[in-house]
Steps between C-alpha positions, in 0.01 A plus 500: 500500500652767283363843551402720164477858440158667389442547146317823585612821677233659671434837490470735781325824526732826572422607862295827528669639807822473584891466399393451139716601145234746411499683884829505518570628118248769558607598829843534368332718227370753758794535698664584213265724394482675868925525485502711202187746640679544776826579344260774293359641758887565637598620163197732456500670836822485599454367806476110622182327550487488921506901470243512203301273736541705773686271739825662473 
């Protein structure tokens, strides 16, 4: 008995929490984002971002 392959692929829903392509683009988008305020904020003031915090 020869086994065949399914004429249809089915289609699966993207999950809607998780390790997805859209969480992990946009994530990737906000660290970015955060990486070049923070390298402002050192520009700006002069000083780095523990001591503008305060925790320096």
């Amino acid at each position: 008995m020869a086994q065949t392959e399914p004429s249809v692929t089915p289609k699966f829903e993207d999950p809607k929490f998780g390790f997805n392509y859209y969480a992990e683009r946009l994530n990737g988008r906000a660290a970015m984002i955060g990486f070049f305020l923070t390298l402002g904020i050192e520009y700006l003031t002069g000083k780095g971002l523990l001591t503008w915090l305060g925790l320096q």
